[in-house]
DSSP file (Angstrom, degrees, kcal/mol; ACC not computed):
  #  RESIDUE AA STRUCTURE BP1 BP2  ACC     N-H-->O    O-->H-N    N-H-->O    O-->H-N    TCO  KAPPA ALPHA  PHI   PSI    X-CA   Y-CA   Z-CA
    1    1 A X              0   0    0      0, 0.0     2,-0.4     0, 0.0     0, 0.0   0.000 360.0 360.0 360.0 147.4   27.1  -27.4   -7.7
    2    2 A X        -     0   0    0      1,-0.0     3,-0.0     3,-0.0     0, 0.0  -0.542 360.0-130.3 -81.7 124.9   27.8  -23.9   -8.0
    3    3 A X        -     0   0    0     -2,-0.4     2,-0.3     1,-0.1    -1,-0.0  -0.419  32.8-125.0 -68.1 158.7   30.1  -22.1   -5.8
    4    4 A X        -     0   0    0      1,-0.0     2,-0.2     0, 0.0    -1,-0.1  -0.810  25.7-120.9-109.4 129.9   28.0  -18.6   -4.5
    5    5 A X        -     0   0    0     -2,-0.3     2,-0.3     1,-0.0    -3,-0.0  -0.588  29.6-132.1 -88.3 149.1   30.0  -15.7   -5.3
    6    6 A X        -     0   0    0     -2,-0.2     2,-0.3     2,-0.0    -1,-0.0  -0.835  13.0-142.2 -83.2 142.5   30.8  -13.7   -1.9
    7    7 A X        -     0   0    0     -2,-0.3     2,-0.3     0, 0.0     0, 0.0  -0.839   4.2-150.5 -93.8 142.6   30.4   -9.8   -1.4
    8    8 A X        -     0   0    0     -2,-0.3     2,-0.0     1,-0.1    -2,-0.0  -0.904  17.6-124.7-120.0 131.9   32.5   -7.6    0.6
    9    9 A X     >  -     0   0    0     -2,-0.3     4,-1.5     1,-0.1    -1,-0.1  -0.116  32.4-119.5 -55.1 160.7   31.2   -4.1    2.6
   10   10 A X  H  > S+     0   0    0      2,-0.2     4,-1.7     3,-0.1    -1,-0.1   0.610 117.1  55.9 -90.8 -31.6   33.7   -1.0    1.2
   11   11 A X  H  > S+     0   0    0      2,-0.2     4,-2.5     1,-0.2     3,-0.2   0.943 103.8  42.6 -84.5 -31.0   34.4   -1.0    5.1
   12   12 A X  H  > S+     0   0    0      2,-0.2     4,-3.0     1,-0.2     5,-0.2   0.942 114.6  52.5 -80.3 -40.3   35.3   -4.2    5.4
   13   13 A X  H  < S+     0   0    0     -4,-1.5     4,-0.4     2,-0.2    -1,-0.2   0.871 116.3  47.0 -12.3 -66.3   37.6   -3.7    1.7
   14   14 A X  H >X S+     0   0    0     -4,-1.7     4,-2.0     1,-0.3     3,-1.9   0.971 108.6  53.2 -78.4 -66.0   39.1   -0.6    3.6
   15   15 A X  H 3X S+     0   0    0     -4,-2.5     4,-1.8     1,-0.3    -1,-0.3   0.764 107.0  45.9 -35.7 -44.9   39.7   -2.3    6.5
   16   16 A X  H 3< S+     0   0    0     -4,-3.0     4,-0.4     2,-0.2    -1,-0.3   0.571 111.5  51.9-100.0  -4.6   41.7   -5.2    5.3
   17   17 A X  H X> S+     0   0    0     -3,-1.9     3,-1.9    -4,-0.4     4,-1.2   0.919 101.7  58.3 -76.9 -51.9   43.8   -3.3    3.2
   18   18 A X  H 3X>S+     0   0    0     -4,-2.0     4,-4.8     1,-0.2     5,-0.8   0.741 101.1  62.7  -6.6 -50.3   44.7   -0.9    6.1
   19   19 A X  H 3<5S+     0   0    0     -4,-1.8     6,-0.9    -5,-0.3     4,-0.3   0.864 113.4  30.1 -62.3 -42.6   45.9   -4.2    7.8
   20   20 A X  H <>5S+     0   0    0     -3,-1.9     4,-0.8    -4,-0.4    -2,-0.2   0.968 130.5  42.7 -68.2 -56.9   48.7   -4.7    4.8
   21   21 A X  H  <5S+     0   0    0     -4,-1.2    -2,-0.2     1,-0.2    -3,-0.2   0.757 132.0  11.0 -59.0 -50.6   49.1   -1.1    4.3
   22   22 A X  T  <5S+     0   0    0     -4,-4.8    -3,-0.2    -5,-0.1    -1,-0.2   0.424 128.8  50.7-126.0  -6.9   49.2    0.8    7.6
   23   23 A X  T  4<S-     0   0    0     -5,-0.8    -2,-0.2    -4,-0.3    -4,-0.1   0.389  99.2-115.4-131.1  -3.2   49.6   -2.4   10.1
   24   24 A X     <  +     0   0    0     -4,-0.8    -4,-0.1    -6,-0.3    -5,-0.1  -0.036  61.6 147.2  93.8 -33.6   52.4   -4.5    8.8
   25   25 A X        -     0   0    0     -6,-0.9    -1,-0.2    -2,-0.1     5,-0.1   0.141  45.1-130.9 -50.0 116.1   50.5   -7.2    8.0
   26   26 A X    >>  -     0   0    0     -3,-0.1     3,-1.6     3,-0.1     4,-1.5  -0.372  25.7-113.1 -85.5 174.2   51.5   -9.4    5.0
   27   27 A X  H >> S+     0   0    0      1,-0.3     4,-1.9     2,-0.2     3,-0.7   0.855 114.6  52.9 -68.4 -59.0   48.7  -10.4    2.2
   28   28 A X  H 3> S+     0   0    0      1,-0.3     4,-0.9     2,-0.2    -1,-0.3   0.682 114.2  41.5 -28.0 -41.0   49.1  -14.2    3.4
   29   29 A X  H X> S+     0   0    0     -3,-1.6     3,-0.7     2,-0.2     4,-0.5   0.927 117.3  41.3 -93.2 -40.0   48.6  -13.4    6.4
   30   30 A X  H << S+     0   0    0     -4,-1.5    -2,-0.2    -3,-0.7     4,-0.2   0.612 117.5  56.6  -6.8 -47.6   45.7  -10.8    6.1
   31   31 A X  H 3<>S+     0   0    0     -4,-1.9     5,-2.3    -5,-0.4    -2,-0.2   0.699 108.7  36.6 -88.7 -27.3   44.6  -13.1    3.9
   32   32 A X  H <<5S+     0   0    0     -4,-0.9    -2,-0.2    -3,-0.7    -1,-0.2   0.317 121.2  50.3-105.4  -9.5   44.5  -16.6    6.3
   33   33 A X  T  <5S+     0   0    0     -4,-0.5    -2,-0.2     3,-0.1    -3,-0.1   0.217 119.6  32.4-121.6  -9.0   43.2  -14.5    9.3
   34   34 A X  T   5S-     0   0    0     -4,-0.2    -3,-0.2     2,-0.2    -2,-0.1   0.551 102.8-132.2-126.4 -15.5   40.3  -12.5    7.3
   35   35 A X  T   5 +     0   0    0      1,-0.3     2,-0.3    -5,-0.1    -3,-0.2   0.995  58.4 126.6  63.4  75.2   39.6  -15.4    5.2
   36   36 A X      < -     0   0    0     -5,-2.3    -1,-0.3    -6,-0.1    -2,-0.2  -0.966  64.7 -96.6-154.6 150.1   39.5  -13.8    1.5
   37   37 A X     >  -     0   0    0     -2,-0.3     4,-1.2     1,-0.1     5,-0.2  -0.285  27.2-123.2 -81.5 164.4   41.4  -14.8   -1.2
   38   38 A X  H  > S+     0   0    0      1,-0.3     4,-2.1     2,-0.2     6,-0.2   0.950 113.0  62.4 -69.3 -36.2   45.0  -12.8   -2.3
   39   39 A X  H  > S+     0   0    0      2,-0.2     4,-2.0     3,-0.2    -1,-0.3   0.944 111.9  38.8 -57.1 -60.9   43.8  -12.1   -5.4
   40   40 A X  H >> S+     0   0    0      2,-0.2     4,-1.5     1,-0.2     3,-1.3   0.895 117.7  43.5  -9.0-105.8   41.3  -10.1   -3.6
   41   41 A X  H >X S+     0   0    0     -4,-1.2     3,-4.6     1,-0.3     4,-0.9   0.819 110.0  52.9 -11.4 -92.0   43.0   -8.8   -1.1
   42   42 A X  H 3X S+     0   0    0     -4,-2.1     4,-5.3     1,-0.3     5,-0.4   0.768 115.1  48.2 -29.9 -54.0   46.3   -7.7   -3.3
   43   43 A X  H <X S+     0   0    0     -4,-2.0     4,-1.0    -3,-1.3    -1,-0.3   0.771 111.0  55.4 -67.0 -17.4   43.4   -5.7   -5.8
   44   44 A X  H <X S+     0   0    0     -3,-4.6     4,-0.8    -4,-1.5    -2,-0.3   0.854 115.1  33.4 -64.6 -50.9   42.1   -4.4   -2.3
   45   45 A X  H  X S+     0   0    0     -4,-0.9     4,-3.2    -3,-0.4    -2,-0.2   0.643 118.9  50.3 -75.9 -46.5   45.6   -2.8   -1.3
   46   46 A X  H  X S+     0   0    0     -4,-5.3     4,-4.5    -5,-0.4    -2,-0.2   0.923 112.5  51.7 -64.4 -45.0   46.8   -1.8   -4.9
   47   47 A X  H  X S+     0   0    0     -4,-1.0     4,-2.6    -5,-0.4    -2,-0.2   0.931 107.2  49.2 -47.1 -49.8   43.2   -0.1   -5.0
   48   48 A X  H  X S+     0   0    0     -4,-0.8     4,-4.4     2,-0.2    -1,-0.2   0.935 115.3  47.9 -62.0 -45.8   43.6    2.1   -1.4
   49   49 A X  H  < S+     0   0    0     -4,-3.2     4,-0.5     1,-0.2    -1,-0.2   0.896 101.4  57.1 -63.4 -23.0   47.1    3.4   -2.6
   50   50 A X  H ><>S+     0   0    0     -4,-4.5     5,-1.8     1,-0.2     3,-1.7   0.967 117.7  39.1 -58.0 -46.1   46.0    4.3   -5.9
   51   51 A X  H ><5S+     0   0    0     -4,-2.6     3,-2.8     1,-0.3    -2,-0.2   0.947 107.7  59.3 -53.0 -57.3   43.5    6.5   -3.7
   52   52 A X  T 3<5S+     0   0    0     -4,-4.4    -1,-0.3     1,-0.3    -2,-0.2   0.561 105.4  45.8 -29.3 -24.3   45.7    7.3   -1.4
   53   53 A X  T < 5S-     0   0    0     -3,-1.7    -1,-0.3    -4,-0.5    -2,-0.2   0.146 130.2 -92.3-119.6  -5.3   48.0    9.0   -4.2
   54   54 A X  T < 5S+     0   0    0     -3,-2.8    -3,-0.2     1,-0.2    -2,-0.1   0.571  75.3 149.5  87.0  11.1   44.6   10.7   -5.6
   55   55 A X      < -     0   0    0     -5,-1.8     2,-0.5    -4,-0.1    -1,-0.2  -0.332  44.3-135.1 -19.4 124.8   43.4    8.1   -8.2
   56   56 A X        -     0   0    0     13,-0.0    10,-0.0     5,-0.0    -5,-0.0  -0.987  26.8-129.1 -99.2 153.2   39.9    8.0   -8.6
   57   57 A X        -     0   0    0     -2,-0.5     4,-0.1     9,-0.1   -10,-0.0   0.294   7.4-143.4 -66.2 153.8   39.1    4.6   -8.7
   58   58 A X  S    S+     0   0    0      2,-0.1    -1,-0.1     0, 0.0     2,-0.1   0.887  91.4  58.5 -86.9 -30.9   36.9    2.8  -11.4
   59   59 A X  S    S-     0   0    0      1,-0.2    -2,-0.1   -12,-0.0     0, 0.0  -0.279 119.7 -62.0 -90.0 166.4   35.5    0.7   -9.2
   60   60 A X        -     0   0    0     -2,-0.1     2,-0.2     1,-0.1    -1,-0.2  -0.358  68.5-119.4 -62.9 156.9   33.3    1.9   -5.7
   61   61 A X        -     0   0    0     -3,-0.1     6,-0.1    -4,-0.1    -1,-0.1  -0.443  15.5-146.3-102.6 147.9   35.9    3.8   -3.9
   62   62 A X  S    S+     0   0    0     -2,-0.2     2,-0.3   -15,-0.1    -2,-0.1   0.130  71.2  71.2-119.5  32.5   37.0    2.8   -0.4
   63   63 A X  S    S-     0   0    0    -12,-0.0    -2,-0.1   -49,-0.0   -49,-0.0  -0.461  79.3-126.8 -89.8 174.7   37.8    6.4    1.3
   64   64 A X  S  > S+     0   0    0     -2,-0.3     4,-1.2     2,-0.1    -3,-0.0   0.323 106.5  65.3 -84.0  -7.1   35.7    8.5    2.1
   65   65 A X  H  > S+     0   0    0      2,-0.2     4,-1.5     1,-0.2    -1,-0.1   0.632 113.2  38.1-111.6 -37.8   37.4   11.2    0.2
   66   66 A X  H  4 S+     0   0    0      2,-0.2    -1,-0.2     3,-0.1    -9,-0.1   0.577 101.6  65.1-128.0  23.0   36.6    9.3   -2.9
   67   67 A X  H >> S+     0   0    0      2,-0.1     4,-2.8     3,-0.1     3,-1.1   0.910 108.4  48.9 -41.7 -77.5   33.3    8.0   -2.0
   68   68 A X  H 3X S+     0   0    0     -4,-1.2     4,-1.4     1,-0.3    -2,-0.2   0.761 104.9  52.0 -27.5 -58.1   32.6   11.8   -2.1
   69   69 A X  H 3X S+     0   0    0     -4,-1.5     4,-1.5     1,-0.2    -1,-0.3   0.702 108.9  60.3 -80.0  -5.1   34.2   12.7   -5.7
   70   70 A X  H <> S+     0   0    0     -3,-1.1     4,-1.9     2,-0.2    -2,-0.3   0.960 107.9  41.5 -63.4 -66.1   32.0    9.7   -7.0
   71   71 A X  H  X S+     0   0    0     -4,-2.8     4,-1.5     1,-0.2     5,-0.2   0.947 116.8  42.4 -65.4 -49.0   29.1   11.1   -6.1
   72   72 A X  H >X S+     0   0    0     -4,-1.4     4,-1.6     1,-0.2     3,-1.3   1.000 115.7  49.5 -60.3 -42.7   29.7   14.6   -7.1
   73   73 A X  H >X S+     0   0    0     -4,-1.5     4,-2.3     1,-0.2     3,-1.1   0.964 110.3  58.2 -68.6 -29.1   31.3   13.5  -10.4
   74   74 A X  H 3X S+     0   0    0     -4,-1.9     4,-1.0     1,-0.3    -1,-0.2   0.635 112.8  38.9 -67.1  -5.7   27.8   11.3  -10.5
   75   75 A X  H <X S+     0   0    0     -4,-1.5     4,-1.1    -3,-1.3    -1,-0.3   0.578 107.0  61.2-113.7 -11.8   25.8   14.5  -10.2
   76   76 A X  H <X S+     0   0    0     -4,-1.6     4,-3.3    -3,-1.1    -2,-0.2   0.726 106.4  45.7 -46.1 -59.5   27.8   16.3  -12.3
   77   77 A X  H  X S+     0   0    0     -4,-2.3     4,-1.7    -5,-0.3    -2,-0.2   0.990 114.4  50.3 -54.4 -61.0   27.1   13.8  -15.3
   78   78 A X  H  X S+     0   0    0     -4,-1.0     4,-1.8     1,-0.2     5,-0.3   0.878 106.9  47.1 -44.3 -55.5   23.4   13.8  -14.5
   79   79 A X  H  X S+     0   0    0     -4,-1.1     4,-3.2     2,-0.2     5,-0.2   0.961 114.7  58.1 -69.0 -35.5   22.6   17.9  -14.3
   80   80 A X  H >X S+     0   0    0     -4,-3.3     3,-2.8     1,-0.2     4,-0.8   0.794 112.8  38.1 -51.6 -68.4   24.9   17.9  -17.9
   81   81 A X  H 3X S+     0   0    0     -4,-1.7     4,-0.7     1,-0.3    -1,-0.2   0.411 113.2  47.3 -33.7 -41.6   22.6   15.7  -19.2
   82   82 A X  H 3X S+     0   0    0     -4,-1.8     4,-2.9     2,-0.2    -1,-0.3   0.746 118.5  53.0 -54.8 -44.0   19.5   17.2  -17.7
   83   83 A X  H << S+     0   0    0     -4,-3.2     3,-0.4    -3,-2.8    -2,-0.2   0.982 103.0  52.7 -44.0 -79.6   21.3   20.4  -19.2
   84   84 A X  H >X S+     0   0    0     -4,-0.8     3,-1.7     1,-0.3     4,-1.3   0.790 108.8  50.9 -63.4 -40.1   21.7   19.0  -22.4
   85   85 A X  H >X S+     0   0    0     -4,-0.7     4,-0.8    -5,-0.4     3,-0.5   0.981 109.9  46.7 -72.7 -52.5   17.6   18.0  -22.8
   86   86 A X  H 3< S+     0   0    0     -4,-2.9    -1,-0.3    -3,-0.4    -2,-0.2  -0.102 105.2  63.9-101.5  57.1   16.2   21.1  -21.9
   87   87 A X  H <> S+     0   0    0     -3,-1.7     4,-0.8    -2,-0.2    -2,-0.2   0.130 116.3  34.4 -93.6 -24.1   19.1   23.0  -24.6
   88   88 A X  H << S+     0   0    0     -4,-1.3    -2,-0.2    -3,-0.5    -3,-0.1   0.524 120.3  45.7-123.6   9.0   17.3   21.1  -27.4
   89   89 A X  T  < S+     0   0    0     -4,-0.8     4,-0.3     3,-0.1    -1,-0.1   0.266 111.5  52.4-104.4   4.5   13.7   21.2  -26.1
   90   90 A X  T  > S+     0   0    0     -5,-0.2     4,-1.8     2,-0.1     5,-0.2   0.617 116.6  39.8 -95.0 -35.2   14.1   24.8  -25.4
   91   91 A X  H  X S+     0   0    0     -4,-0.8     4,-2.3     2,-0.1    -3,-0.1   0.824 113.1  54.6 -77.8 -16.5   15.5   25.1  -29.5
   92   92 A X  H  > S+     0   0    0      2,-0.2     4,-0.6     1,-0.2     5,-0.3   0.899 113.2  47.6 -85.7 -37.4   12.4   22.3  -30.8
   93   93 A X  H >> S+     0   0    0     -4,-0.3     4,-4.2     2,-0.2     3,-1.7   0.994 115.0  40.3 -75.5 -34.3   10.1   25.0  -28.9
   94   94 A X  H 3X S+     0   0    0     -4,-1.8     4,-2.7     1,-0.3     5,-0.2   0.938 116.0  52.7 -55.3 -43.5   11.7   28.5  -30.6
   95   95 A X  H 3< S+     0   0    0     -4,-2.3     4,-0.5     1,-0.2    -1,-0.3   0.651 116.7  38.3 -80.8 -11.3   11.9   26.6  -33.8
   96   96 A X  H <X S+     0   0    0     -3,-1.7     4,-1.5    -4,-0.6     5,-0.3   0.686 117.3  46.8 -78.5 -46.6    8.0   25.9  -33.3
   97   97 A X  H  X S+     0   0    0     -4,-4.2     4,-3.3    -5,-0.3    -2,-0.2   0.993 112.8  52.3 -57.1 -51.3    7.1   29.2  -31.9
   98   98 A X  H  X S+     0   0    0     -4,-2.7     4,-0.9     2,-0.2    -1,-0.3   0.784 108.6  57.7 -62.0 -34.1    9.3   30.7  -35.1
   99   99 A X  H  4 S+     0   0    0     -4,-0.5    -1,-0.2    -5,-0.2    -2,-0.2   0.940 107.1  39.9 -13.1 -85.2    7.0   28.5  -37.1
  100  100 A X  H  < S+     0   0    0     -4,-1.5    -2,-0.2     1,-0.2    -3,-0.1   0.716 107.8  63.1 -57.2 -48.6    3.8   29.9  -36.1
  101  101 A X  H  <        0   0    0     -4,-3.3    -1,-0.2    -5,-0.3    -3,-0.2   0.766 360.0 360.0 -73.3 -37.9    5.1   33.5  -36.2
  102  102 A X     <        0   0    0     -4,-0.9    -2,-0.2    -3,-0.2    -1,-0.2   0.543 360.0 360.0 -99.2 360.0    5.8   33.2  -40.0
């Protein structure tokens, strides 16, 4: 039977690296007291410094601070794009209109 993969909250993420990071804890111990595996954990802790140091992250962010630049860079992508559709259905109408005119 198949083991069922578990999911982790961004708070709870944040949290339990905070506990290596800011609380002395070590990942074994973090790791037997929250019950998550190291591997986990360890990608949890490398992940908050890289933020901390002003990374952004590939992966959903666990600050708040780069929660934030996710979303803005995600809305950023979207209006180019939106940009970019009405630049070439605004030329596909002049080049009809310029059509018609001649």
């Amino acid at each position: 039977m198949a083991r069922q993969r578990r999911s982790f909250s961004t708070e709870f993420k944040h949290e339990a690296a905070c506990l290596v990071l800011d609380q002395g804890y070590s990942i074994t111990e973090a790791c037997r007291s929250l019950g998550v595996g190291s591997t986990a954990l360890r990608r949890w802790v490398q992940q908050l410094q890289d933020e901390r140091g002003g990374a952004t992250p590939k992966a959903k962010a666990l600050t708040p601070e780069q929660q934030r630049i996710q979303e803005l860079e995600a809305r950023i992508n979207r209006l180019e794009r939106e940009k970019s559709i009405l630049k070439k259905a605004t030329a596909l109408l002049m080049s009809d209109e310029l059509d018609r005119t001649r």
